[in-house]
MISE-946109 format. One record per residue (C-alpha): residue in one letter; x, y, z. Coordinates in steps of 0.2 Angstrom, whole numbers, padded with zeros to 4 digits, always signed. Layout:
aXYZ/...
END
This chain:
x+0018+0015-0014/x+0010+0024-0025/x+0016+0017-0041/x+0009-0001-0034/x-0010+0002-0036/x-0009-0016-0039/x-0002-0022-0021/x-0017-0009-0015/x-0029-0018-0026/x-0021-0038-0021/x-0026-0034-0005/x-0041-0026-0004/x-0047-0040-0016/x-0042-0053-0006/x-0051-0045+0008/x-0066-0050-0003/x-0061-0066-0010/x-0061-0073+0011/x-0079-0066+0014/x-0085-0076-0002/x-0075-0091+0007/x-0086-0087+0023/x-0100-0089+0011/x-0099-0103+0001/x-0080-0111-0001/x-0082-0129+0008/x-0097-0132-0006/x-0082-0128-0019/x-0063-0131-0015/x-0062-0135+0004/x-0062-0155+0009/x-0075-0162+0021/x-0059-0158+0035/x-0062-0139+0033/x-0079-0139+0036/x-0078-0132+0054/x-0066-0118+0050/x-0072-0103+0057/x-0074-0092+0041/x-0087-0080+0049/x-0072-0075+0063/x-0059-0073+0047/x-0072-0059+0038/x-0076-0051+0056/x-0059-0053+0059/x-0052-0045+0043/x-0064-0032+0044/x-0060-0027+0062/x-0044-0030+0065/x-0034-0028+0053/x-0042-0016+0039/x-0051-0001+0053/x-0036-0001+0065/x-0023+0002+0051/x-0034+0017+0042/x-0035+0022+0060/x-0019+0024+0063/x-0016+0030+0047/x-0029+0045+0052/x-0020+0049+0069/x-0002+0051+0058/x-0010+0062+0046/x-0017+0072+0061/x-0002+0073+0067/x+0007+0080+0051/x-0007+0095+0051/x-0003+0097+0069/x+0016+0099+0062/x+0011+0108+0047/x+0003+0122+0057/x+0016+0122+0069/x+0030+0126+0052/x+0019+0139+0046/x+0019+0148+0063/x+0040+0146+0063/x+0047+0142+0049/x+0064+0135+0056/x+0074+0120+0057/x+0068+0113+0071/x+0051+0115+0064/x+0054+0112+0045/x+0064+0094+0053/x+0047+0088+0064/x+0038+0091+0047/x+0044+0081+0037/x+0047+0068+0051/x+0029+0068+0051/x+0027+0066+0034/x+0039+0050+0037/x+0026+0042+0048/x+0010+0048+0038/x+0018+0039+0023/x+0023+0023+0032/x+0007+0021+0040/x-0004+0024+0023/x+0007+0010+0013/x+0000+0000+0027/x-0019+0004+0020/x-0015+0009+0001/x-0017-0011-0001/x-0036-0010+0002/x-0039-0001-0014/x-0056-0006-0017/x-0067+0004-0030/x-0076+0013-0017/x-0060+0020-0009/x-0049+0021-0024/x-0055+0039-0028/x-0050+0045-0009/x-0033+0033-0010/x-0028+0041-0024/x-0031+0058-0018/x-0016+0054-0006/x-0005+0043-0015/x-0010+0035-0029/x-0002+0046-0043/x+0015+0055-0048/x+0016+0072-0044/x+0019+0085-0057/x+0030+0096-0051/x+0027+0107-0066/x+0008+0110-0059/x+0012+0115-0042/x+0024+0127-0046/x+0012+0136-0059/x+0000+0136-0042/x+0012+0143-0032/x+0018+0155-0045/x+0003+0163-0049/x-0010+0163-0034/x-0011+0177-0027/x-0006+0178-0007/x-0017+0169+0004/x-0026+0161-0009/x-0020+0146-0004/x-0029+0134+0006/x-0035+0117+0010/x-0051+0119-0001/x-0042+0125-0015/x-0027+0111-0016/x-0041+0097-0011/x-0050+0104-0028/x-0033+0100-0039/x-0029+0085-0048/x-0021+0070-0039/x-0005+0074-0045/x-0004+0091-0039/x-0007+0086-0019/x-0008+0072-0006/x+0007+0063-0001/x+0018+0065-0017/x+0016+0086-0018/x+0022+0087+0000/x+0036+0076-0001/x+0041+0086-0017/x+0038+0105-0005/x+0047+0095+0009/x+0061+0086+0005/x+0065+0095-0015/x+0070+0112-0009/x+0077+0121+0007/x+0072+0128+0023/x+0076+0144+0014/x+0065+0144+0000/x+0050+0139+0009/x+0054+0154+0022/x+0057+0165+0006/x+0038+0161-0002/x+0025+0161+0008/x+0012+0151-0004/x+0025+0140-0004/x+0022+0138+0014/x+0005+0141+0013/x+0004+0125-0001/x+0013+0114+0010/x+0000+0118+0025/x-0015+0115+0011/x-0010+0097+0009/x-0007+0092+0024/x-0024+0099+0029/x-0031+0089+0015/x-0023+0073+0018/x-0031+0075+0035/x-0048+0078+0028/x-0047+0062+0016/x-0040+0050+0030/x-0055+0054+0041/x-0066+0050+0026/x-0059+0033+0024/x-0060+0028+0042/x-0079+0034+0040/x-0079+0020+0026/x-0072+0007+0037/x-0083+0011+0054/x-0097-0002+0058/x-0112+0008+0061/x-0110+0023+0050/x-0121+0025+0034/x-0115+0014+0020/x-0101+0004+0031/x-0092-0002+0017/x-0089-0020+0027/x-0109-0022+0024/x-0103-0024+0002/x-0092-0036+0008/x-0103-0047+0019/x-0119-0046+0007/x-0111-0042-0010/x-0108-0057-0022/x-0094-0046-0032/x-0104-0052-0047/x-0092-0067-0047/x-0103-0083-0051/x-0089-0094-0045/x-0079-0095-0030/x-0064-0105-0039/x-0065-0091-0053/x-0065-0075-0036/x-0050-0084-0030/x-0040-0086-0048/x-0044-0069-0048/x-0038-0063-0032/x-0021-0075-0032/x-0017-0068-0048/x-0020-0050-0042/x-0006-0056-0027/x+0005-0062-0038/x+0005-0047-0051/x+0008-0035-0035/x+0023-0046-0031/x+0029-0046-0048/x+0026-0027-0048/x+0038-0025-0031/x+0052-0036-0042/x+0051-0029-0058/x+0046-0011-0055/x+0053-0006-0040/x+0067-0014-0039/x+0071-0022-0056/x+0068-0006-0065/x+0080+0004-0054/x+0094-0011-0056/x+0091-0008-0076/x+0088-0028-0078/x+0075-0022-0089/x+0087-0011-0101/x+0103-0019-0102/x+0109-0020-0089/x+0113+0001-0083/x+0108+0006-0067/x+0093+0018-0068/x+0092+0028-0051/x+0082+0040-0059/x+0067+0027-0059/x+0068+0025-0040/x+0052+0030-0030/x+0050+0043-0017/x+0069+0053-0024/x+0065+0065-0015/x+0064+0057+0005/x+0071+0046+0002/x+0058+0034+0009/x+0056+0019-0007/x+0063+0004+0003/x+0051+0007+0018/x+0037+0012+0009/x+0040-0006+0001/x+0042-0014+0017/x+0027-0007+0024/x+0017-0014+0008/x+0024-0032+0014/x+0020-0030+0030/x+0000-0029+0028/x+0002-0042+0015/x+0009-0052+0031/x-0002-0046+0042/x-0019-0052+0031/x-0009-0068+0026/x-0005-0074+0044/x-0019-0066+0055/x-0015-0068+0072/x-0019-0079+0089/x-0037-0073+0090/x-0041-0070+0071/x-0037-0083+0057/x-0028-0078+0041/x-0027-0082+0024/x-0013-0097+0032/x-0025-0104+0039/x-0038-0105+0024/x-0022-0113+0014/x-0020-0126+0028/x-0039-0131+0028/x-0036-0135+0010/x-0021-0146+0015/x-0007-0136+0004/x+0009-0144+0006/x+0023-0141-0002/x+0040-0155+0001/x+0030-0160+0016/x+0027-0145+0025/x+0013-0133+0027/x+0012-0124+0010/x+0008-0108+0021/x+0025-0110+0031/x+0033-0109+0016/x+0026-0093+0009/x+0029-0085+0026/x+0046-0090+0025/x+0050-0082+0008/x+0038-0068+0016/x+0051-0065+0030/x+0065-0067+0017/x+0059-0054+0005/x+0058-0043+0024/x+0074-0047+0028/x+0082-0042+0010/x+0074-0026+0011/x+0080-0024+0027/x+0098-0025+0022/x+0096-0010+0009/x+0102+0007+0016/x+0092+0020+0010/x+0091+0029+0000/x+0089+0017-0013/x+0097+0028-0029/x+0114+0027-0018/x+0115+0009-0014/x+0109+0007-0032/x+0127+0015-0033/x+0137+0010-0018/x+0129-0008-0015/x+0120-0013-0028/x+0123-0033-0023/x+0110-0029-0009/x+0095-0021-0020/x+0099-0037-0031/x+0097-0050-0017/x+0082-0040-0012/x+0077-0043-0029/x+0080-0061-0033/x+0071-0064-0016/x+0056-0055-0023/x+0054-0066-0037/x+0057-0082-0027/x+0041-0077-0017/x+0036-0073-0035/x+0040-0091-0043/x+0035-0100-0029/x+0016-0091-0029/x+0014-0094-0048/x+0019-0114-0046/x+0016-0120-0032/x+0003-0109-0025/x-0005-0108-0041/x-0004-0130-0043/x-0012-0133-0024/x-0026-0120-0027/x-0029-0127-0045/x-0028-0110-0055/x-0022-0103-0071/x-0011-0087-0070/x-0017-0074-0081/x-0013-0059-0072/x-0030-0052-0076/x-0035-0034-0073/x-0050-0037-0063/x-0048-0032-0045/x-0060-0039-0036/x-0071-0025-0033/
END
């Protein structure tokens, strides 16, 4: 989500906290046990698997939401204007599954997309005063974040009606830009994550020290980062909205993504990377693995069967909210607060237990890793 720079940051670092484990962990925090885990498959792995494929994906959605874009400003009708935003569903999905991997070097082109709140104030001064056919790709990809990407075109999308998009063309012609530009920057970022392309940003992570001259203080740094992102998810997102932070008043008004109507997805597509770079899978090994090496355990099991549990239970609470969020804020607000409370159990259970096995301080720092 865009508000969540912090789960887009948790993630990316992370991705560069398990390359300086390739490099130099057993010397620091692994027992004699872990010295023939396969760290060098985990970067590769990371790298390959998990952070290309999902800005890939994330690229072919945002093809497809020009392709739908072009098609709505050829006819602009239901049928149209309904595959449009359906499109725009998919694209937003897909990059929540990538905003996590906010490293600086990408942040700029993240943000382009997602990273900020949109002002609607901005884009209607655009719209209002351009002149017809002024408006195009080059000319929204030169305004500030919060007048494009992801944001501005829920905002065009979702805010208004099929008849006033039909009844101002440089509405239309806006909504078109965007998508064109969100297209641009996806390409751009898969560029960053292809092997072989000029300045292949997996080479900083497999040379690159980070400028961290320890491993235990990399991975402080990086567990606090995953804990803050979860905090954020809790307290932000979910908390906020539930008014446990101002007496108790429900404040639908703070929900993200009003508009779509999209905020409990886009959160669940968050987790879901988070999962993803946690677990691994049969032929790449996760962060699981890494806690296993370093025999976490927590009541006599696994410590990283634990976190996955509370994982799938933060999933399954999320599940269980109908969206929109600002209605069942009204009409169930037992299931956001279970969502919630699940949240921070993940969250207490990373700042105690994760926190005692790995041997760090929580400070919540601002560094991110990059």
């Amino acid at each position: 989500m865009r508000a969540t720079i912090a789960i887009r940051s948790l993630a990316a670092a992370l991705t560069a906290a398990v390359v300086l484990l390739a490099v130099g962990l057993s010397a620091v925090m692994l027992p004699a046990s872990a010295q023939t885990f396969d760290r060098q498959a985990m970067v590769a792995g990371w790298l390959t698997e998990t952070i290309l494929p999902l800005h890939q994906d994330f690229a072919a959605e945002a093809a497809d939401l020009e392709d739908a874009a072009l098609a709505f400003a050829a006819d602009p009708a239901e049928q149209t204007l309904e595959a449009f935003q359906s499109a725009w569903i998919d694209a937003v999905m897909a990059f929540e599954r990538i905003s996590v991997f906010s490293l600086q070097r990408v942040m700029p082109l993240l943000t382009q997309i997602g990273g900020t709140a949109v002002s609607i104030e901005n884009i209607e001064d655009q719209i209002a005063l351009r002149e017809p056919g002024s408006i195009d790709a080059d000319f929204v990809g030169a305004l500030g974040s919060s007048s494009k990407g992801l944001p501005a075109l829920e905002y065009l999308l979702f805010a208004g009606s099929l008849e006033g998009l039909q009844a101002d063309r440089n509405r239309i012609d806006y909504a078109v830009a965007a998508a064109v530009d969100i297209r641009k920057v996806a390409d751009a970022l898969v560029v960053e994550w292809t092997p072989g392309t000029d300045g292949y940003y997996g080479d900083k992570f497999m040379s690159d020290t980070l400028e961290i001259t320890s491993v235990r203080s990399m991975v402080s740094m990086v567990t606090n980062e995953l804990f803050s992102a979860i905090q954020a998810i809790g307290s932000e997102h979910l908390g906020g909205p539930l008014g446990l932070s101002s007496g108790g008043e429900i404040q639908p008004e703070l929900v993200e993504s009003p508009y779509s109507g999209t905020s409990v997805r886009r959160m669940a597509a968050n987790i879901e990377t988070v999962r993803r770079m946690f677990e691994g899978s049969d032929d790449t090994p996760g962060m699981a693995d890494y806690l296993d090496f370093i025999g976490a355990r927590l009541e006599d099991r696994p410590l990283s069967d634990v976190v996955m549990a509370r994982i799938a239970a933060v999933e399954t609470a999320l599940s269980a909210i109908t969206e929109p969020l600002s209605e069942a804020l009204v009409h169930d607000p037992a299931a956001v607060k279970a969502a919630y409370e699940e949240v921070m159990a993940l969250l207490q259970l990373a700042k105690s237990d994760v926190a005692n096995q790995l041997g760090i301080t929580i400070t919540f720092g601002d560094s991110d890793g990059d």
